[in-house]
N, C-alpha and C positions, 0 to 999 in steps of 0.2 A: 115556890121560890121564897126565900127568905129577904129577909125586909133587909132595902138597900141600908140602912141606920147600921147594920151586922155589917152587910159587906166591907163598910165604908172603914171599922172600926177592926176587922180582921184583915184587911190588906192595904191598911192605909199607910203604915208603915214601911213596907214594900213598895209602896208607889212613891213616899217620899223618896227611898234611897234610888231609884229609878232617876227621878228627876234632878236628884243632888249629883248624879256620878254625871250629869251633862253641863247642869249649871252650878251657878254661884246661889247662894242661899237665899237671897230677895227674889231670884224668879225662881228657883226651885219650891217656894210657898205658891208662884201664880201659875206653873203649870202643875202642882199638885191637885189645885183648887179645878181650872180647867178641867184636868182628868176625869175628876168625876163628876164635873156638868155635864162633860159628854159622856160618860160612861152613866148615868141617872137619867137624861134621854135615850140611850138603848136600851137600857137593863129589861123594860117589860119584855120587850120581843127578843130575848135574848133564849136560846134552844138549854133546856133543864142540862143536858150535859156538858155546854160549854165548862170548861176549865178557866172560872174567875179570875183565879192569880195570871194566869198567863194572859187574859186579857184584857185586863189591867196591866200589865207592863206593858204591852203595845201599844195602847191608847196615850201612855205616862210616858213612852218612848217617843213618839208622834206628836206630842205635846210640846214637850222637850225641845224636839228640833223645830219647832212652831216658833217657840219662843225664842231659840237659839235665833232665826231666818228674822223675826223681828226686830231684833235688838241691831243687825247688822243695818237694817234699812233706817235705822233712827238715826236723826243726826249726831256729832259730835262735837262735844267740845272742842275749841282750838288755842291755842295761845294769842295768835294774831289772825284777825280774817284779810286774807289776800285782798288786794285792789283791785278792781275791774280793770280789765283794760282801758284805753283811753277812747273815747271815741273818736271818731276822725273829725278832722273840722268837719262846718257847716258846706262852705262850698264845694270842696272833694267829695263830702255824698250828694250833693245836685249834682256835681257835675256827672258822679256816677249813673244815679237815677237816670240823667240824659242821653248818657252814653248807652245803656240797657233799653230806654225807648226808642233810641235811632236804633238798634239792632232787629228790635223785635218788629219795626216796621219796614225791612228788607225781609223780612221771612214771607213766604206764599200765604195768605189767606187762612187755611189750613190749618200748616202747622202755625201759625200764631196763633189761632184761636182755641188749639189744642193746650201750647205752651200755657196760654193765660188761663183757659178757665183750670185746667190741674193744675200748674206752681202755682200760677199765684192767687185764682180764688180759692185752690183746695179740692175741688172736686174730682173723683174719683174718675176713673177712665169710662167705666159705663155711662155715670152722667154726660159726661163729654160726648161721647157717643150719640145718647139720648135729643141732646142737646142741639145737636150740630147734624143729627141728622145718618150719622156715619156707622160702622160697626165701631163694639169697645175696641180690637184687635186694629183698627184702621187708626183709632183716635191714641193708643197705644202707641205706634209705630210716629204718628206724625208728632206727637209729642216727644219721643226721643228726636228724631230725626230732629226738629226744632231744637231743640236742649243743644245737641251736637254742631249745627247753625252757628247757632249762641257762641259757645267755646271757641270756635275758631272766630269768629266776628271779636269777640271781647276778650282774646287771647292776651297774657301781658306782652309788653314790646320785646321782651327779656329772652323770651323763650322762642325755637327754632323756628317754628312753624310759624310766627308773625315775622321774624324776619326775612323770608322767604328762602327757606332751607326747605329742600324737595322732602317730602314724607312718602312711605315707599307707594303708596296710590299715587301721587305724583309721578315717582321717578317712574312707576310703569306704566304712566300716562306717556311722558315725556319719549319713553323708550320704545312705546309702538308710535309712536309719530312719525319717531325718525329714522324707521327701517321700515321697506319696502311692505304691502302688505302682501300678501301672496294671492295671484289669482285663483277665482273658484275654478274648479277642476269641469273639463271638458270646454274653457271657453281659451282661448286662443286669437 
């Protein structure tokens, strides 16, 4: 094998223009540079007949969009940084908070003990499981089932279902009520 000092010096050139046909010329020098950090960590174990030049563009390729995928995740300058929202007063979230603790103290046992340790300590459903004694697939179910509680308990006043507009489990509640059930067959 010949001494990477060659390699670096006979297709270095080629690796820049690899790197420039993706980027702009300040990071076209930092995935140049990369390229052959990682290409200088494979080189020993690299098989006598690999084809350099061509892998060296892949690596310069790979690099490239390395670079490219970083730059998008960096922040941006902006002219003006937007305002946070406002918080809500003081009261409105007690009173919130209160409204969410009188809810979650109608739920069964169960699911409240589901709801709380997943939302709101965090814990994962096996823990919950673990925890409570229960299958993950048990503590799974009573934690939505709770969630679902929830929703309809602290629904806004706005919306159909808190003002007691039938949802179709209602109305097909409603509708085998009030029609006849049919008797089991053979009794008379």
């Amino acid at each position: 094998m010949e001494p990477f000092e060659r390699v670096v010096a006979r297709h270095g050139r080629t690796v820049w223009r690899v790197c420039r046909a993706v980027l702009d010329e300040h990071d076209t020098d930092d995935a140049w540079s990369e390229t052959f950090v990682a290409a200088l960590v494979a080189y020993p174990s690299l098989p006598a007949s690999t084809n350099l030049e061509a892998w060296l563009v892949t690596i310069a390729h790979r690099k490239a969009i390395d670079v490219l995928r970083a730059r998008e995740r960096r922040p941006r300058p902006v002219e003006t940084v937007p305002e946070p929202p406002p918080a809500p007063p003081h009261d409105e979230t007690v009173a919130r908070a209160d409204e969410l603790d009188g809810a979650l103290r109608t739920l069964p046992p169960g699911q409240r003990r589901a709801v709380v340790y997943h939302h709101l300590v965090g814990l994962s459903h096996r823990e919950v499981a673990e925890l409570t004694g229960i299958s993950a697939d048990a503590a799974r179910r009573a934690s939505a089932d709770g969630i679902a509680a929830l929703r309809r308990l602290l629904a806004d006043p706005a919306t159909p279902r808190a003002t007691g507009a039938p949802g179709r489990a209602a109305g097909r509640a409603a509708g085998r009520a009030s029609s006849p059930s049919p008797e089991p067959k053979g009794i008379r």
